[in-house]
C-alpha positions, 0 to 999 in steps of 0.5 A: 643769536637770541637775545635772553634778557627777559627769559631767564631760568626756570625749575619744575614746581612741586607741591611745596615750592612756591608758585611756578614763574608764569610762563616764557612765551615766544611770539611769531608774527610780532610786528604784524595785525595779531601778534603786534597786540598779542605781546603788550598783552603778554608783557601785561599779564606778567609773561616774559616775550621773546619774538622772531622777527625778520625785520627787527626795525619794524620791532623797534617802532612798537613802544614795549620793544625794549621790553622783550627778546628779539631773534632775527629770522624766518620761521622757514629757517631751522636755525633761527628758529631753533635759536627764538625756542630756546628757554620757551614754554609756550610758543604762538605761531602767528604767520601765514603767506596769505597774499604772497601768491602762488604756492602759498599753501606749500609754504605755510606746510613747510613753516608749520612743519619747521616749527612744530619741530623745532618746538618739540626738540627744544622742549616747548610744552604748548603751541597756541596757533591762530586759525580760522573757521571751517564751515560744517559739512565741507569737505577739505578739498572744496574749500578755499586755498586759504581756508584750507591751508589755514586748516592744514596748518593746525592739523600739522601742529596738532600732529606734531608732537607738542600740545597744540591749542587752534583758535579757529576764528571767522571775522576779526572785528578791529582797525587793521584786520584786513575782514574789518577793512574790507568792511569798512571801505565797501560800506563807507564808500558805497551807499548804494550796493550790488553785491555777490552772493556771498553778502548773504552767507552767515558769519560769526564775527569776534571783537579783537580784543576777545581773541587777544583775551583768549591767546593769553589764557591758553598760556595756563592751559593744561599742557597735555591738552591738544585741540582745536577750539572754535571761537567766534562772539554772540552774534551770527549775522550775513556779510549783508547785515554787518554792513547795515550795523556798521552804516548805523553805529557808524552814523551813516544812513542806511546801505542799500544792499543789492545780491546778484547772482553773476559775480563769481569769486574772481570778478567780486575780487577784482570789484573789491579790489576796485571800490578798496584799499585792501590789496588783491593778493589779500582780497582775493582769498578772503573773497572767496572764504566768504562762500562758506558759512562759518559759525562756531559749532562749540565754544568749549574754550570758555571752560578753560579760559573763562571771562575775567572776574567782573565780566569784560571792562566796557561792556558785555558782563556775560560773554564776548563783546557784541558786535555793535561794541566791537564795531564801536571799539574799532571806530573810536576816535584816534584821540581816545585812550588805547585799544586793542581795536585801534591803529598801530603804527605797524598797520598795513597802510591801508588799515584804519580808514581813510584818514586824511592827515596833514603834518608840518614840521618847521626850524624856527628861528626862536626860543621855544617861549616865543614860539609858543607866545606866537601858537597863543596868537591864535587864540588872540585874533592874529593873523595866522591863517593863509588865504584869508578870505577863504577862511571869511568865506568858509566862516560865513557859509558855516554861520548860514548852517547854524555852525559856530563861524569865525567868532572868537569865543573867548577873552583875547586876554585870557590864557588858554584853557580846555574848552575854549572855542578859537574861532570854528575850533574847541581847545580839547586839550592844552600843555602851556608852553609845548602843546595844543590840541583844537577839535573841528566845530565845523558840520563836517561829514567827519571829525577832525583835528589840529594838532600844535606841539612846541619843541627844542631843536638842540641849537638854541632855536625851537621846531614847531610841529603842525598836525591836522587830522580828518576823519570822513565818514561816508561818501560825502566824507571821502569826497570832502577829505580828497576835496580838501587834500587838494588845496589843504597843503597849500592852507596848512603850509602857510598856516605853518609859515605864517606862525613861524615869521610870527614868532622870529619877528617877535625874537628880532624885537630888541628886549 
């Protein structure tokens, strides 16, 4: 059954009535890399959303999932379908079976068909699809199974009956777009590469956050317009050149890149497959997309979708965001405040990078205050941490590089205030009595963090939370990040422990 709390009833506009409600929008693919950003983008522009799901549980991790309709299903089945299109102006079909195997191409047919017309019996007045670039001069048939089928999928929209818009894009640059991790793993992980061919095959890369921008506004596009529009940013660079940019904004010295004429399409795979995280179901097809150039051949979008007033927040005032800003973006820190470019918790696990994190989470035997008094503890020279003379000892190889070491840095009586320096740590942010954040002083080949929270647990007692973070960057980074998983657990557990008997020692004290 679909749920129509956010989708009520609506009437033509005519010249004398007020202004027509915005539009009642339904969302395919919700919970995957698009469509989990497209609706809080929605949801902001005043649209109600509505999203067909086929495991709503993901759904429910997103925080505006109480803020939209939900309709269980498959885009394969016609009843769910049917069901998710009813009360729906504009419906964005955000769904492909890439990296499922065999047959995909078929499939993808026969879901695009269902839902084209299942849009039309119920009235839809627009699709917006999301597709891909098709280079210039290739004919259909030569092209990848996954260009093609990508391409299918639009002229079978377009052909359906109800006006369609394609957005035809290459390169997706944010966290979690597979294009994007891929590049963000070969170039991190290897200083030194010998690639395929296809590293000197042109591409015009997007920033996340402009085709986000773009799917909105083809909700108020004219709904007898049917077309296809190619979008991509202000730069056309090779695969090579991406790497070289994302090395430098990244901090990283400068990849050596090294084509060779003897990696076919099937042996670059399993080579990706091999230095990455992306699944080869995935980096398979992407692989051999990246033979063709894809280089937008119009941009007539901006004419119906122009940039906002003011120009795009951030950055570029004239047009979408440049790729070192959109590479930027996407490499932020965890701590900064939400993009379209970061990592949602519905990412696929190996989007995001190669983020090393380690939480603990213990039942104490104490209220909530004493449990805090004893987090403040560190700030006051306690003893808290475990392996001691680990700890001295990394202090001490850490003042021999110039680095901060093992010194207090503060006044052991003082409360604890933003910027303080805890021995090799910066308060970046404190909440007295449930929260403290430190941020690495250490020369690491990365950033990162520690993270204390103080809590309830219902029965009288609190829960201490523990969350480090670390972000390599490099080679050296990974190889310090596995360096460190190894002995981090037993490190951060007997932090854990060690603040723990702090604080239950503290409560047994009569008074």
């Amino acid at each position: 059954m679909a749920d129509h709390r956010n989708l009520g009833p609506s009437s033509p506009s005519s010249p004398s009535s007020p202004p027509s409600p915005p539009p009642r929008c339904l969302v395919t693919g919700a919970t995957g890399y698009i469509g989990s950003r497209l609706v809080p983008e929605l949801l902001a522009a005043g649209h109600s959303v509505r999203c067909l799901v086929r495991s709503p549980d993901k759904l429910r991790r997103q925080p505006w999932a109480e803020r939209v309709g939900q309709v269980r299903g498959d885009v394969l089945d016609e009843r769910s379908v049917r069901a998710a299109m009813e009360g729906v102006d504009v419906a964005y079909y955000l769904v492909h079976s890439l990296g499922t195997g065999r047959g995909f191409e078929e499939t993808d047919r026969r879901a695009a068909r269902n839902f084209g017309e299942q849009a039309r019996a119920a009235g839809v007045r627009r699709i917006v699809y999301l597709g891909g670039l098709t280079p210039s001069g290739v004919p259909e048939r030569d092209l990848s199974p996954h260009l093609r089928s990508r391409a299918e999928v639009g002229r079978v929209l377009l052909a359906s009956g109800v006006p369609t818009a394609v957005l035809r894009a290459g390169v997706i640059i944010g966290s979690g777009s597979a294009s994007f991790e891929m590049l963000r793993h070969l170039t991190e992980r290897l200083p030194v590469m010998v690639t395929p061919r296809w590293v000197r095959t042109r591409t015009q890369p997007i920033a996340v956050r402009d085709v986000l921008r773009l799917l909105v506004g083809c909700a108020g596009l004219p709904y007898e317009m049917n077309r296809a529009f190619d979008i991509g940013g202000p730069d056309v660079v090779t695969y090579r050149d991406m790497m070289r940019r994302y090395a430098a904004v990244a901090g990283l010295p400068r990849r050596l890149v090294i084509p060779v004429p003897v990696l076919t399409p099937n042996l670059s795979s399993l080579w990706v497959g091999l230095v990455t995280p992306v699944p080869g179901a995935l980096a398979r097809p992407l692989v051999e997309s990246l033979r063709y150039e894809v280089v937008c051949r119009e941009w007539d979008i901006d004419r119906y979708v122009p940039m906002p007033s003011g120009g795009a927040s951030n950055g570029s005032p004239d047009g979408p965001l440049p790729l070192d800003q959109a590479l930027r973006l996407a490499l932020r820190s965890h701590t900064a405040p939400p993009e379209p470019s970061d990592p949602l918790p519905t990412d696929p696990p190996w989007a995001g990078g190669s983020r090393r994190v380690d939480h603990r989470e213990r039942v104490v035997d104490a209220a909530p205050e004493e449990l805090w008094q004893a987090v403040e503890g560190i700030a006051r020279g306690a003893r808290w941490q475990s392996l001691p003379p680990a700890w001295a000892l990394r202090g001490w190889l850490d003042t021999v590089v110039g680095g901060v070491g093992l010194h207090l840095g503060r006044r052991e009586a003082a409360p604890l205030r933003t910027g303080d320096r805890l021995r090799f740590w910066r308060v970046e942010e404190v909440e007295p009595r449930r929260r403290l954040r430190l941020r690495s002083e250490l020369p690491l080949p990365g950033p990162a963090w520690l993270e204390i929270s103080v809590g309830e647990d219902g029965a009288g007692g609190a829960v201490y939370r523990q969350h480090a973070v670390f972000e390599p960057h490099g080679l050296t980074g990974r190889l310090c990040g596995w360096g460190g998983a190894a002995c981090g657990g037993l490190v951060f557990d007997g932090m854990a422990r060690n603040v723990a008997a702090r604080a239950e020692a503290h409560a047994a004290v009569p008074g």
